[in-house]
C-alpha positions as CSV (number, residue, x, y, z in Angstrom):
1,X,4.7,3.6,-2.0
2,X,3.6,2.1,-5.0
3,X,-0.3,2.8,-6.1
4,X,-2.1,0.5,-8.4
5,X,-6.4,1.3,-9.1
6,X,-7.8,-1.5,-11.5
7,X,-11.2,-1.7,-11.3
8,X,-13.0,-1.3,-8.1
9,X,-9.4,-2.9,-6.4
10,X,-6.8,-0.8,-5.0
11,X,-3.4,-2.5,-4.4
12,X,-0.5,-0.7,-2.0
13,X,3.1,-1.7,-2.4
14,X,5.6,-0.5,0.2
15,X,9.4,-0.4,-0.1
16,X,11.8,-2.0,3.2
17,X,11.8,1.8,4.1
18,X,8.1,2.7,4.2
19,X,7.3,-0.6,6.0
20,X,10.1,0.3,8.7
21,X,8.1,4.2,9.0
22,X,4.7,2.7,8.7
23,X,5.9,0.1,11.6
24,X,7.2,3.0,13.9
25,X,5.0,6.1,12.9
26,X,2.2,4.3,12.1
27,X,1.3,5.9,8.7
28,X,3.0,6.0,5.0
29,X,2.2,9.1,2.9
30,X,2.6,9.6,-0.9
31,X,1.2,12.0,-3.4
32,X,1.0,12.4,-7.4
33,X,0.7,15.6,-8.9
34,X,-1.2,16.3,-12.5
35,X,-1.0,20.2,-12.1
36,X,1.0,23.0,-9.8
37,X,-2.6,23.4,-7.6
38,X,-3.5,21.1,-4.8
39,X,-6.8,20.4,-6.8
40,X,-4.6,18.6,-9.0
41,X,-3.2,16.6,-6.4
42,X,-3.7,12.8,-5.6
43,X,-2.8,12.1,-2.4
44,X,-2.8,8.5,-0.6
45,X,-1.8,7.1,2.3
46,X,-1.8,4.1,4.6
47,X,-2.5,4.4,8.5
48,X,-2.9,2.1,11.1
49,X,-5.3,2.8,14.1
50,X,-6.1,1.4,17.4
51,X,-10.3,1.8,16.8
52,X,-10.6,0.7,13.6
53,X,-12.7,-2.5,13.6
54,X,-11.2,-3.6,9.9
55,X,-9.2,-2.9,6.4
56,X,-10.7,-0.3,5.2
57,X,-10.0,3.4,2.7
58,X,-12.1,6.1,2.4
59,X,-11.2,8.9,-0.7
60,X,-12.2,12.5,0.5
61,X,-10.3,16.4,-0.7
62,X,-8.5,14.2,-3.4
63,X,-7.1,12.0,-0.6
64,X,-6.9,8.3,-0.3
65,X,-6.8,6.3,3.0
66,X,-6.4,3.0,3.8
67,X,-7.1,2.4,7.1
68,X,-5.3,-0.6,9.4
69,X,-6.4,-2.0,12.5
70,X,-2.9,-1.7,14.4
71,X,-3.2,-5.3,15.6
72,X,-2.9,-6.2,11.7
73,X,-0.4,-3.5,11.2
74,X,2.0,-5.0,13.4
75,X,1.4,-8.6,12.8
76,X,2.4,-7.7,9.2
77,X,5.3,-5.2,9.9
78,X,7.0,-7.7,12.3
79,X,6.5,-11.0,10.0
80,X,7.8,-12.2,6.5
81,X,4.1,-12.1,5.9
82,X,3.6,-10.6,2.3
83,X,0.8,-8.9,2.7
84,X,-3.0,-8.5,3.3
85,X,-6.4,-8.0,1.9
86,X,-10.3,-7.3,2.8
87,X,-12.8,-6.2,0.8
88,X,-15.2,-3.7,1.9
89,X,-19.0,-3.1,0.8
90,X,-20.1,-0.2,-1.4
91,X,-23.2,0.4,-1.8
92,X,-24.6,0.1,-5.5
93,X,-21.2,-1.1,-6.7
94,X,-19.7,-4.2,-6.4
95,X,-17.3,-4.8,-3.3
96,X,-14.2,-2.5,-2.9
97,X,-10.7,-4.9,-2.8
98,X,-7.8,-3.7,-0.8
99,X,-4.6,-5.3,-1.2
100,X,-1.4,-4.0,0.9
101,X,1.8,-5.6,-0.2
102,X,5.5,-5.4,0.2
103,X,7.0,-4.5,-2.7
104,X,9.9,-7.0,-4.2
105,X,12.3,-6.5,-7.0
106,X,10.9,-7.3,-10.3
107,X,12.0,-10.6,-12.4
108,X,13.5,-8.8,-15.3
109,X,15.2,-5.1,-15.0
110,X,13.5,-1.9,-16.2
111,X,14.8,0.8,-17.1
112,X,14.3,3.9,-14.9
113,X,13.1,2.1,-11.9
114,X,15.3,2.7,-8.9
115,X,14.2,-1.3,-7.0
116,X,17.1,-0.5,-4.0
117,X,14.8,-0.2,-1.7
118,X,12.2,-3.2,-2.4
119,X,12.2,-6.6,-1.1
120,X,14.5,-8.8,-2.5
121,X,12.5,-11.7,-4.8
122,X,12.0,-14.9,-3.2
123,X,12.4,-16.4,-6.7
124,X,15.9,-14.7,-7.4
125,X,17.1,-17.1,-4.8
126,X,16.0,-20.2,-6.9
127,X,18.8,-22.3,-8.0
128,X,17.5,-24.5,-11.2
């Protein structure tokens, strides 16, 4: 799973694999580590639940969680839908944006970046 901050937006792209586990177990987790404590770990996931009322994430113990309502987890699991958004209100800052995507093969190659896993891109298909 793919983690992207910019701002006050947080984008979420996940890999054929992680969709499949986030479709049957419900959550996807990931981590990066700066350091060898767990201090020095980010950790972020994505889990659907049954009460939760909207798209939301909430960042506590150096943990973020982006939170699904399961009716929108499996609408998006079992479409070709690409993805979905929400924003969500912080107070004293402007609005939080949430993006979860699947993730697709880039346009050009780069080097290092193991893509065997991602989507394949609707535009490869193009003939011109």
């Amino acid at each position: 799973m793919k983690l992207r901050i910019r701002g006050n937006s947080l984008r979420l792209r996940l890999t054929r694999s992680e969709v499949d586990r986030f479709k049957t177990q419900g959550r996807v987790d990931d981590a990066i580590s700066f350091g060898p404590n767990d201090e020095e770990r980010l950790a972020y996931s994505l889990v659907a639940w049954e009460s939760a009322h909207a798209v939301s994430a909430r960042f506590h113990q150096n943990t973020i969680t982006v939170i699904v309502p399961t009716s929108i987890a499996q609408q998006w699991t079992g479409s070709e839908d690409v993805g979905f958004s929400a924003e969500q209100s912080v107070p004293g800052s402007e609005p939080l944006s949430l993006l979860v995507e699947k993730d697709f093969q880039c346009l050009h190659e780069r080097p290092g970046e193991d893509e065997s896993d991602a989507y394949p891109n609707p535009a490869l298909d193009s003939t011109d």
